[in-house]
C-alpha positions as CSV (number, residue, x, y, z in Angstrom):
1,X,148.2,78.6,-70.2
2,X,151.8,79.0,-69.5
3,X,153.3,75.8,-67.6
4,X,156.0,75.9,-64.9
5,X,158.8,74.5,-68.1
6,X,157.3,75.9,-71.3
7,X,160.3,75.8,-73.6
8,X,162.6,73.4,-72.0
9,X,163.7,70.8,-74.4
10,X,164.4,67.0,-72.8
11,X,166.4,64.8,-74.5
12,X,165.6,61.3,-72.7
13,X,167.6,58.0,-73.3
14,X,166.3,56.7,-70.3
15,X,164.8,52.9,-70.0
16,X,162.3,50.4,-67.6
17,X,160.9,53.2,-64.6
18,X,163.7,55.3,-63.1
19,X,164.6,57.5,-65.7
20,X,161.3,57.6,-67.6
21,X,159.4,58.1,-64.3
22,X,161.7,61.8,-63.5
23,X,161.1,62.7,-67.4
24,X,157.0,62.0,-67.4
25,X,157.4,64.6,-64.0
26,X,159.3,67.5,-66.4
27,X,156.4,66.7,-69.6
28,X,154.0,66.9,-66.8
29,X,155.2,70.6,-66.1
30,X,155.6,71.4,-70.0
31,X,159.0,70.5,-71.0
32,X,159.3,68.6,-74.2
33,X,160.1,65.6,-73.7
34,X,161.7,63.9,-76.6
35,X,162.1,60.0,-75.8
36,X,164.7,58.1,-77.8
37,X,164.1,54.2,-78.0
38,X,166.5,51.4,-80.0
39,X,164.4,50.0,-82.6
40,X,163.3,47.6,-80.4
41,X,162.3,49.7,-77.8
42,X,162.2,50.2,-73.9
43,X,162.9,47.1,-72.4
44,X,159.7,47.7,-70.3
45,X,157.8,47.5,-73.0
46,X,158.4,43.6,-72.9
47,X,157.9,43.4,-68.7
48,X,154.3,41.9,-69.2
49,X,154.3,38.4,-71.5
50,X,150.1,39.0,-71.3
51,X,150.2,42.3,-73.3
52,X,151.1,43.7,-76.4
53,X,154.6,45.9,-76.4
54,X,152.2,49.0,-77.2
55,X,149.9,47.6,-74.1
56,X,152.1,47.0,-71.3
57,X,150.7,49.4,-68.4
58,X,154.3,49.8,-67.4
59,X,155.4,52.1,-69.8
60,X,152.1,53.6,-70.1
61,X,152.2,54.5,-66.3
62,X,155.6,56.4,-66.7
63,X,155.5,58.1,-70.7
64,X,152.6,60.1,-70.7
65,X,153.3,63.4,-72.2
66,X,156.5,62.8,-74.1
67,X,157.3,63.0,-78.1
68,X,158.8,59.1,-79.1
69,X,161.7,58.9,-81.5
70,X,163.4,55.8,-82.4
71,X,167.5,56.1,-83.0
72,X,169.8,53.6,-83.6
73,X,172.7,55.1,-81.5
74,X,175.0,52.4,-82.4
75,X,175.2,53.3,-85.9
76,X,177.6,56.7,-87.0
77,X,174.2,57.9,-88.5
78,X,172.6,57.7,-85.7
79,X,174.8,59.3,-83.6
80,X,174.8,62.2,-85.7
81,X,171.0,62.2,-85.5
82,X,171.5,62.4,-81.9
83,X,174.1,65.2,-81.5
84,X,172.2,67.3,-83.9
85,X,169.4,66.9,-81.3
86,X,171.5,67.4,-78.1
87,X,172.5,70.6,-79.9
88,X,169.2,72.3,-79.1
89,X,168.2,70.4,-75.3
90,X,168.4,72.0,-72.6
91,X,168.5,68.5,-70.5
92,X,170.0,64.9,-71.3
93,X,169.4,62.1,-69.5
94,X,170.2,58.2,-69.7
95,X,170.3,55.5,-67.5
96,X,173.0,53.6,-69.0
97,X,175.3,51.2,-67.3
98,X,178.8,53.1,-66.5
99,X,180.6,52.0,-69.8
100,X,178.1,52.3,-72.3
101,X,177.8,56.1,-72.5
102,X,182.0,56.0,-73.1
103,X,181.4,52.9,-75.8
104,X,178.6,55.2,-77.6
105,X,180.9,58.3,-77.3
106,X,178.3,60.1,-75.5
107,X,179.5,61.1,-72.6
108,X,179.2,64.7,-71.1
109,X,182.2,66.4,-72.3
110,X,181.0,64.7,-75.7
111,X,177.2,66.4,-75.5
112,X,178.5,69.6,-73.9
113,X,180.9,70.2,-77.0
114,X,177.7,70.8,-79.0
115,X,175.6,72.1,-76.0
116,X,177.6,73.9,-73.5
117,X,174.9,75.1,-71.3
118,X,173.4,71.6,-71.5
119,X,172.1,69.7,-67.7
120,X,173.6,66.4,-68.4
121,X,172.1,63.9,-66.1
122,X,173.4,60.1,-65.4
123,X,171.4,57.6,-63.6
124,X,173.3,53.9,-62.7
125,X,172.5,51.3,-60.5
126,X,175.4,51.8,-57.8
127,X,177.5,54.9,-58.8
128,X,179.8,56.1,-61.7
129,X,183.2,54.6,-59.5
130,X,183.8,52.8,-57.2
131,X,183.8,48.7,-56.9
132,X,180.2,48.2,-57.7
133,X,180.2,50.9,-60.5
134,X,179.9,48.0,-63.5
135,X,177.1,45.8,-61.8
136,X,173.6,45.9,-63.2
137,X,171.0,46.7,-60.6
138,X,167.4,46.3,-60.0
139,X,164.6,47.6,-58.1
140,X,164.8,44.6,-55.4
141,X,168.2,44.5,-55.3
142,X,168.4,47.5,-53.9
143,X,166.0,47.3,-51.4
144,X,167.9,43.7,-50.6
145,X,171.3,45.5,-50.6
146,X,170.4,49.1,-48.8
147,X,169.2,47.1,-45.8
148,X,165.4,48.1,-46.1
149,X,164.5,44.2,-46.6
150,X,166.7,43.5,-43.4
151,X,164.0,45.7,-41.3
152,X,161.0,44.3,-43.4
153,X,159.2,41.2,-42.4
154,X,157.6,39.1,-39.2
155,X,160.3,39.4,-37.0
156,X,161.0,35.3,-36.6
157,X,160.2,35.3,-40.3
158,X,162.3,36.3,-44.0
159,X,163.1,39.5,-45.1
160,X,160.8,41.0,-47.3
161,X,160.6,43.3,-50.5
162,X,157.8,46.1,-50.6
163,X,155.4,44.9,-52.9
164,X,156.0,48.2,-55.4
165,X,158.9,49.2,-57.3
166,X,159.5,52.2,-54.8
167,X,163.6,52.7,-55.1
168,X,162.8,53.0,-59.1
169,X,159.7,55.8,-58.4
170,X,161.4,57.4,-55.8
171,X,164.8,58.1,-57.6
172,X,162.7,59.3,-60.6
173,X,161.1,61.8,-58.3
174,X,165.0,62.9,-56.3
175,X,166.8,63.1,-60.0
176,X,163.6,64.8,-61.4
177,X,164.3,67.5,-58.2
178,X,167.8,67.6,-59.1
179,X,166.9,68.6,-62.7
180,X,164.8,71.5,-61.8
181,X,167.4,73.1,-59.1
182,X,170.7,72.7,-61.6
183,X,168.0,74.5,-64.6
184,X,167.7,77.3,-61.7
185,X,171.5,77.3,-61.6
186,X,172.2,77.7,-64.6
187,X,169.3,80.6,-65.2
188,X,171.5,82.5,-62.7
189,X,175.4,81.8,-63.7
190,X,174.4,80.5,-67.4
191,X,176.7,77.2,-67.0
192,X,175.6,73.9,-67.4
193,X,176.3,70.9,-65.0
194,X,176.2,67.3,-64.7
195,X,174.3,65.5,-62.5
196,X,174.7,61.7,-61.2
197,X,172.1,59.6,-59.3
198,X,172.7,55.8,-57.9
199,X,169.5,53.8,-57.4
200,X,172.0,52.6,-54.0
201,X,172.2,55.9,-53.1
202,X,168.3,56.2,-53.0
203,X,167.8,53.0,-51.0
204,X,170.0,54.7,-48.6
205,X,168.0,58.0,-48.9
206,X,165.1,57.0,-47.8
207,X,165.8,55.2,-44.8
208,X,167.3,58.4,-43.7
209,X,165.6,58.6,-39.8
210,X,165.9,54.7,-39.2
211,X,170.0,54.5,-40.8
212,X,170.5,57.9,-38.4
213,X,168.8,55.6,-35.6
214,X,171.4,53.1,-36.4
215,X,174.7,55.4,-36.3
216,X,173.7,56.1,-33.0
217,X,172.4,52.5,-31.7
218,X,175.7,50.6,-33.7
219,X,172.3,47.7,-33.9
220,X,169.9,46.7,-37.2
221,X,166.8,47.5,-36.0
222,X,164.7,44.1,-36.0
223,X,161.9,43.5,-38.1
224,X,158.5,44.3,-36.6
225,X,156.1,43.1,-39.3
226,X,153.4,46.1,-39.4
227,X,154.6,47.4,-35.9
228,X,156.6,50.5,-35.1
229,X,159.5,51.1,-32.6
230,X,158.6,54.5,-32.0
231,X,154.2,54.2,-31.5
232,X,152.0,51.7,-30.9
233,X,150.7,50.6,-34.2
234,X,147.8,47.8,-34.0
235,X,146.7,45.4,-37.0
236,X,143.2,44.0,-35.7
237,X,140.9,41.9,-37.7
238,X,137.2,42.8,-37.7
239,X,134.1,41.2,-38.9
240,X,134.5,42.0,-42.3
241,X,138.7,42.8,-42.8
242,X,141.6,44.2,-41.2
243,X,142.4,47.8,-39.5
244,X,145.1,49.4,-39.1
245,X,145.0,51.8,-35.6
246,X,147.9,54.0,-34.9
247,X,148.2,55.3,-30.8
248,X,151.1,57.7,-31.3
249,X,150.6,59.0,-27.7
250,X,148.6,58.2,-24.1
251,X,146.0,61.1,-25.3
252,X,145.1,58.8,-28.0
253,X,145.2,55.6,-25.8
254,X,143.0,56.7,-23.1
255,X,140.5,57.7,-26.2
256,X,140.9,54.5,-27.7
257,X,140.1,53.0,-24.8
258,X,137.0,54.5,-24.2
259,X,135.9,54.1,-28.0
260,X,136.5,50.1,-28.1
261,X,134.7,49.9,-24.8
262,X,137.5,49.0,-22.6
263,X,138.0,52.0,-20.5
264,X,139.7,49.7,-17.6
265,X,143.0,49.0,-20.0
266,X,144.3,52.6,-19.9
267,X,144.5,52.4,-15.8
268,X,146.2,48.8,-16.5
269,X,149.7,49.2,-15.1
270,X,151.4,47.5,-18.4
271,X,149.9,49.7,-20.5
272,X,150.4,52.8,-18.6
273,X,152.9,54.3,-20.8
274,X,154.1,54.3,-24.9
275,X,157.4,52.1,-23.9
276,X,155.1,49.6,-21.6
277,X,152.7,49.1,-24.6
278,X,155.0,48.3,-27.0
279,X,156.5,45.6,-24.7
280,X,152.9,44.3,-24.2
281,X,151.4,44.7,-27.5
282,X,150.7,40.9,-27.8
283,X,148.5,41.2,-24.7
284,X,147.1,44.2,-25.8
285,X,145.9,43.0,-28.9
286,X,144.6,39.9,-27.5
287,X,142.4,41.7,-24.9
288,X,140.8,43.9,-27.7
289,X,140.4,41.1,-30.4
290,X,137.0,39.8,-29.6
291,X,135.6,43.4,-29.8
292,X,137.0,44.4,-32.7
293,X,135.7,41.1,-34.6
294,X,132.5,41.8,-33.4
295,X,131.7,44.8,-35.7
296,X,132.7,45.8,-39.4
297,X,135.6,47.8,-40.3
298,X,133.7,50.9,-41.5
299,X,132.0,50.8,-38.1
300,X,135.1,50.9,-36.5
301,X,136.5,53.5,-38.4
302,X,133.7,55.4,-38.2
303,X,133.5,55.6,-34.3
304,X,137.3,55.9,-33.9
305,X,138.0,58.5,-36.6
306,X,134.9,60.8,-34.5
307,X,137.0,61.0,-32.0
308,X,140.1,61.8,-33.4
309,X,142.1,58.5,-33.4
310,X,144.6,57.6,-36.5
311,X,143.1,54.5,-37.8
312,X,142.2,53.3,-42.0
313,X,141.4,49.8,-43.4
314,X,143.7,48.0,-44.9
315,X,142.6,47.7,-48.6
316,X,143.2,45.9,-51.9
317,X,143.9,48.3,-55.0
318,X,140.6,47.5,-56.3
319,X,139.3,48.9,-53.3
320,X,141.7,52.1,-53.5
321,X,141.1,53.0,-56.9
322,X,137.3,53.4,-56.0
323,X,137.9,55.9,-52.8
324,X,135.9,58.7,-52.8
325,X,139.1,60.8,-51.3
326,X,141.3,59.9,-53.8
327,X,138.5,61.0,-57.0
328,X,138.1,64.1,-54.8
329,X,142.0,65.0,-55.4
330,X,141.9,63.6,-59.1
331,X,144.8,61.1,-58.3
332,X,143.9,59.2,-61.4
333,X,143.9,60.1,-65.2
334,X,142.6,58.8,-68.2
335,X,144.1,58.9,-71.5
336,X,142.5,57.3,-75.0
337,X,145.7,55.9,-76.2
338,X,146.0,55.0,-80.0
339,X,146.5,50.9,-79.2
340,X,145.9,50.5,-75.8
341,X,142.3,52.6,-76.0
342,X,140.9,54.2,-72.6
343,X,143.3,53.6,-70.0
344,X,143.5,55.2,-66.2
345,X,146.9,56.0,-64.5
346,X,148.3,57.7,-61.7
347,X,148.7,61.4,-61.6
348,X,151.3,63.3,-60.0
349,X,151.1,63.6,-55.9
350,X,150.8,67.2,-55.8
351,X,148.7,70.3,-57.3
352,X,149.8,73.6,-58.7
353,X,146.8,76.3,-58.6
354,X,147.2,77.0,-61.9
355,X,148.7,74.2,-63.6
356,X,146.8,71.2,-63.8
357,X,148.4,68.2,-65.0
358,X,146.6,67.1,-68.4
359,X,147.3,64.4,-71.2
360,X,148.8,66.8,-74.0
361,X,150.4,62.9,-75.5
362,X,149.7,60.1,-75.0
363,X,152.4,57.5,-74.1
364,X,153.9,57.3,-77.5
365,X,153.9,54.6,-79.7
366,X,157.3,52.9,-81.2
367,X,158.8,56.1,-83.3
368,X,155.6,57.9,-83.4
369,X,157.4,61.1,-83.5
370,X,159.9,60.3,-85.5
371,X,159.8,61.7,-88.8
372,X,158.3,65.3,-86.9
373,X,161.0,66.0,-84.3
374,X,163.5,65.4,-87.5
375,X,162.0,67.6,-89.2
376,X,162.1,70.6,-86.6
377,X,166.1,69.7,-86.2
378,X,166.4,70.6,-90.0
379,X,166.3,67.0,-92.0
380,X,164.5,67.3,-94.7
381,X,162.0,64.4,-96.3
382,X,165.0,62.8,-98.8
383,X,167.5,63.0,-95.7
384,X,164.5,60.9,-93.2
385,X,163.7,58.4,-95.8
386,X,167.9,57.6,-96.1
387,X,167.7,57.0,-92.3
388,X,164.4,54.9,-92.4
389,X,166.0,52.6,-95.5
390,X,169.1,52.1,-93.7
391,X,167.8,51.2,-90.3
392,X,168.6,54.3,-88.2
393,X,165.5,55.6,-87.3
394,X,162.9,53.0,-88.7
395,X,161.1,51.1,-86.1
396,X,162.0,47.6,-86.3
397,X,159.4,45.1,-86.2
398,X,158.6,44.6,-81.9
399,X,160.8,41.3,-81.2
400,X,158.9,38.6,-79.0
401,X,160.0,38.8,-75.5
């Protein structure tokens, strides 16, 4: 079966989510992905004090797919290992702090010497310049910094973080996109490009509507805990759990209305329109409370969904891993990994028709790959076991965390 990036070589550096998550999207769609870890290994290999390095479903979630290498890039030899591989990739990427790539002497005008069609792409915490360009970065610092915590959160209470690492999965997903369009470039002019991606940049991003509400406003919007500025969105306990109804318009209030059995509130003059609801929702939520704890949440959503209104419980993971929906669309994977055994992770959100996202690799283990991916870029057996002995490409014993 041919796959959307049959023959596309990726050379990855990258480390924790970010980067690995835009390379497990090109191995997804048949590029070979060669990852390159330290003789230590990815950092996030160590995020989890409760698992083994080879164990920790961190990197599993995000490496699927990929060959592993291990280079010491710090060492002359192992730079050389590395240029003789960024010779024949059609993609580099790293997620170094601005600095290091310089240090290493890997930069792009370094890489494109030896590969001068080559996609180089750079992904930092805040940018390549400017006065933040040296600062390490993380996940929730972002989120704290690009103003998305300043709208999260009970409005008399503390800003709050999303509970996933979504600035780290989303950039992987934007750089991955970025990628694919500079490959189509260059299948048209035949030139190479560079390509740079701030996880700042991507906090930004995706706030897009609500910072374009802003520019216009000159106000933060507040925090509304789970409510909306724009529709009336209603968190109601039941007998059994929580619910989540969404009334984007007076259609679906007048049919909510008549569903919860309180057909008077929809000719109730503070309810009468979206703006009047939102400024009574406290009122509105009280009158309906007794009902809706009366009855289980799959009754609810039963009757509401039957007649067309937005509504869904909220539920724990345990609970969304065992949806019927989501087995329907095959949102999960297994994989029968070499340490970690049977192990279920996410797939990607979308379907080709006729490329269906399969486990050709596992995640790889430390150097796994090593001594093969060597061999195809022309060392022979005497040449690897030089590089083992003197520490370039041997995998170190996995440091305690």
């Amino acid at each position: 079966m041919t796959r959307p990036l049959d023959g596309i070589r990726v050379l990855d550096l990258t480390r924790m989510i970010v980067g690995p998550t835009a390379t497990m999207l090109l191995a997804d769609m048949g590029a070979d992905v060669v990852k390159v870890e330290p003789p230590a290994g990815d950092d996030v290999r160590y995020m989890q004090t409760t698992y083994d390095p080879e164990h920790c479903p961190f990197f599993l979630a995000v490496n699927r797919n990929k060959r592993g290498i291990v280079v010491d890039l710090t060492k002359p030899d192992g730079l050389a290992v590395f240029f003789r591989l960024a010779a024949g990739a059609d993609v580099v990427i790293h997620n170094f702090r601005p600095g290091v790539v310089e240090k290493l002497g890997i930069t792009y005008d370094d890489v494109r010497a030896v590969a001068p069609t080559v996609i180089y792409c750079s992904i930092s915490a805040f940018g390549e310049r400017g006065p933040y360009a040296r600062r390490p970065g993380t996940d929730i610092l972002f989120q704290a910094m690009g103003g998305l915590m300043s709208i999260s959160g009970e409005p008399d209470g503390r800003p709050l973080r999303a509970g996933a690492p979504i600035i780290d999965v989303t950039t992987g997903v934007s750089v991955a996109f970025a990628i694919l369009s500079a490959l189509i470039r260059r299948g048209r002019t035949g030139e190479g490009d560079k390509i740079e991606s701030s996880l700042y940049d991507q906090a930004v991003f995706m706030q897009s509507p609500v910072f374009s509400w802003f520019l216009k406003e000159r106000r933060n919007p507040p925090r509304l805990g789970n409510r909306s500025p724009m529709a009336l969105i209603m968190d109601l306990r039941t007998a059994d759990g929580d619910l989540l109804v969404a009334i984007p318009s007076t259609k679906f209030w007048r049919t909510f209305c008549g569903v919860a059995g309180v057909p008077e509130l929809a000719a109730d003059a503070r309810f009468r329109t979206t703006a009047l609801r939102l400024a009574h929702q406290q009122a509105l939520m009280d009158l309906v409370d007794a009902r809706f704890r009366a009855q289980t949440t799959d009754a609810w959503v039963e009757r509401l969904v039957a007649a067309g209104v937005p509504c869904g419980p909220v539920r724990s993971y345990e609970q969304v891993v065992a949806d019927p929906q989501l087995a329907a669309n095959g949102t999960f994977l297994e994989l029968d990994h070499e340490v970690a055994g049977r192990t279920r992770v996410v797939n990607l959100p979308f379907r080709i028709g006729h490329v269906p996202v399969r486990i050709a690799r596992t995640p790889p283990t430390l150097g796994r790959d090593t001594t093969d991916v060597l061999r195809e870029a022309g060392y022979d057996d005497g040449e690897i076991k030089a590089l083992e002995a003197s520490g370039v490409t041997a995998p170190a014993p996995l440091a305690e965390s």
